[in-house]
N, C-alpha and C positions, 0 to 999 in steps of 0.2 A: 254500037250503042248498048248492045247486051252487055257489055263488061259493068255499066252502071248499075245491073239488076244483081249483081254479086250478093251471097253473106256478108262480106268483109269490108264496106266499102268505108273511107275514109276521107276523111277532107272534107266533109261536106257539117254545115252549123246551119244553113237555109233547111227550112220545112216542106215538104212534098204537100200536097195538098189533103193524102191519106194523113198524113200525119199531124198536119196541121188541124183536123177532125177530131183527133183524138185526144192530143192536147188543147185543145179548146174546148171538149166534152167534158174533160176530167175537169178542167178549172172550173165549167159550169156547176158540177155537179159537186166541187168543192166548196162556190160561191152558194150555194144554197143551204152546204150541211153548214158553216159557217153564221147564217142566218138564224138555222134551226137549232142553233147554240144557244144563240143568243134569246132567242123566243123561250126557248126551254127554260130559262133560268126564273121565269116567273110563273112557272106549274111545277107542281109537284115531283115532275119527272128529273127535276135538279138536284133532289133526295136519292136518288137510286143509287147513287154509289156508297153514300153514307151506309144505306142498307147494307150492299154487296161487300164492300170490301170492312165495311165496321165488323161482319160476323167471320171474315178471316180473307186477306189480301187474294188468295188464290182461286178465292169463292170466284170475285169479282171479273179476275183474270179470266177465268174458263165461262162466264156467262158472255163475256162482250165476245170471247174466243169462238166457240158455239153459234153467235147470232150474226159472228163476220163470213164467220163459214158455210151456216145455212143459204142468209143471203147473198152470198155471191154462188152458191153453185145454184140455187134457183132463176138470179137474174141470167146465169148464163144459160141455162137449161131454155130460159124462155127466147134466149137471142136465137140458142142455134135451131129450135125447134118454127122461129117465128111468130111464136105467142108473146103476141105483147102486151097482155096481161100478167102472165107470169116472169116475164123480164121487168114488167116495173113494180110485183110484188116485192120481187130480191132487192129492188133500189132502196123500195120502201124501207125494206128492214138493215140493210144498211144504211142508212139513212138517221136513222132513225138512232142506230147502236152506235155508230159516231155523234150524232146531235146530243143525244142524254149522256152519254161520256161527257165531253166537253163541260155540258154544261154543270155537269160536277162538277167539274174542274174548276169553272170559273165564280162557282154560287160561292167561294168564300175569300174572294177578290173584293175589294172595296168597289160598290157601286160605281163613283166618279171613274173608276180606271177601268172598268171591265169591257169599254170597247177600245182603249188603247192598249190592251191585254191580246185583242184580238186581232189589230190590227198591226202590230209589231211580230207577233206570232206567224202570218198571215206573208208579212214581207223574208224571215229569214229562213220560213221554208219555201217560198218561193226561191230565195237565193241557193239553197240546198237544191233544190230541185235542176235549176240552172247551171251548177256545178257538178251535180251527176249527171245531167245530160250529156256537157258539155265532153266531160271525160269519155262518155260512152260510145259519143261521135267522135270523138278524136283517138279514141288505140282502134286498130286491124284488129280485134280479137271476138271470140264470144266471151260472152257474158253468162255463158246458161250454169255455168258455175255457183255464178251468183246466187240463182235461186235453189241451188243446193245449200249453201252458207246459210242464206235466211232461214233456211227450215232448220238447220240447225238452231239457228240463234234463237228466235221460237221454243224450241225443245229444251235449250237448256233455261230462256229465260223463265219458262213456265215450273223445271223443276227449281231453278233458284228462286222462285218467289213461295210454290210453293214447302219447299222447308225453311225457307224467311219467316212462313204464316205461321209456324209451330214451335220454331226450334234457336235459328238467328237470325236475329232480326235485320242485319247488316245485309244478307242475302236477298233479301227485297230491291238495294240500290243494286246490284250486281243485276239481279231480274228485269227491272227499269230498264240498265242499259243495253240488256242483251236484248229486250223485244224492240230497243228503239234502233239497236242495228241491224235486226231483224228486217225492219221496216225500209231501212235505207238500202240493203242490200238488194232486197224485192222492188226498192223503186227503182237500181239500175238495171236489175232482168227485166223488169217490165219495159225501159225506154230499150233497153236494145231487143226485145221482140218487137217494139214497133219500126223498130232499126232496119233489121234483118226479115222478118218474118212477117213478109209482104203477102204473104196466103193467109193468114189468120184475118179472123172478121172485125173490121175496125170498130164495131161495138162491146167486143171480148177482150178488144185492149185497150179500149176505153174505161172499161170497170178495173180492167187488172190496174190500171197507172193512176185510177181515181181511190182506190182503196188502200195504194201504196205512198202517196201524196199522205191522202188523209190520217194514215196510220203515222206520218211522220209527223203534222199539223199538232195532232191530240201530244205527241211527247213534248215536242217543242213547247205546246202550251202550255205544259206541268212546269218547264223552265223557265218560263217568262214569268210566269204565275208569282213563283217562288222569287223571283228577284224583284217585283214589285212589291212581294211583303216585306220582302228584307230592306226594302229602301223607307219604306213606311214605319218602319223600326225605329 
């Protein structure tokens, strides 16, 4: 029966019960920032991108960069330490840097559509999500590769947006796609650490696959966005 506790196992598409934890944590905590999209879009805090990225795309890029990064090394700080006060600080503020995102995104979507904005959004990165799983349960291999890629894709999409803010502007869409395969990439290290890496604390990869999700959610949303104005054309 140890041969089932391997790195590498394969064949298997059923959820452990560890696992099933973690992907039903990350959905929750997806189903909420979703909520706080929505909520958002009728305070002020639906303005903030206008601010951030109106005074130069990169501005915008490195403040939501900054407060994904603070809050998740604090909410992990508070997991491993046991403080769950400062575990659910970090949520807070991710939470929070995905919700006012979004609802950027969605404040210049025509009212009637902005919750089938959301919920189409909502369905094809679920499908994403379902098809990097699926792949990541189904090859013998690691994945830890992956989360080298994405920190590249990160790196470079951060400098292609910002000489996109100054220089060309074209470099912006190139920036786009590099953070949103940034994001995809990071979502299949994250499911194969839940894969393989059965010693890690299911609430540390709960946030890792909830912030890899959502990181994919908000791009997918710019997409959807975009093809609902073009139809309303």
């Amino acid at each position: 029966m140890r041969s089932l506790e391997t790195s590498h196992e394969t064949g298997r598409f059923t959820l452990t019960g560890r696992e099933g934890k973690v992907m039903g944590g990350a959905s929750a905590l997806m189903a909420i920032n979703v909520l706080l999209m929505y909520v958002f879009l009728a305070t002020p805090l639906a303005g903030v991108n206008d601010v951030l990225f109106g005074a130069a795309p990169i501005l915008g890029v490195l403040v939501y960069g900054v407060a994904l990064y603070v809050g998740q090394r604090i909410a992990e700080r508070g997991v491993k330490s046991g403080d769950v006060g400062t575990a659910f600080g970090g949520m807070v503020v991710l939470q929070l840097a995905f919700g006012i995102f979004g609802a950027g995104v969605l404040r210049f979507a025509p009212p009637e559509s902005q919750l089938a904005i959301l919920g189409l959004t909502a369905i094809v990165t679920a499908l994403m999500t379902a098809v990097v799983t699926g792949y990541v349960y189904a090859r013998s291999a690691t994945f830890e590769h992956w989360g080298t890629f994405s920190t590249f894709a990160f790196i470079g999409g951060v400098v292609a947006i910002a000489i996109g803010s100054f220089v060309v502007q074209i470099l912006l869409l190139v920036g786009f796609v590099l953070l949103f395969l940034g994001f995809v990439l990071r979502l299949g290290y994250e499911i194969w650490q839940v894969r393989d890496r059965r010693n890690v604390s299911t609430a540390l990869q709960t946030i890792g696959v909830y912030i890899a999700v959502a990181g994919v959610f908000v791009h997918v949303l710019q997409l959807v966005r975009q093809y609902f104005l073009s139809q309303a054309d």
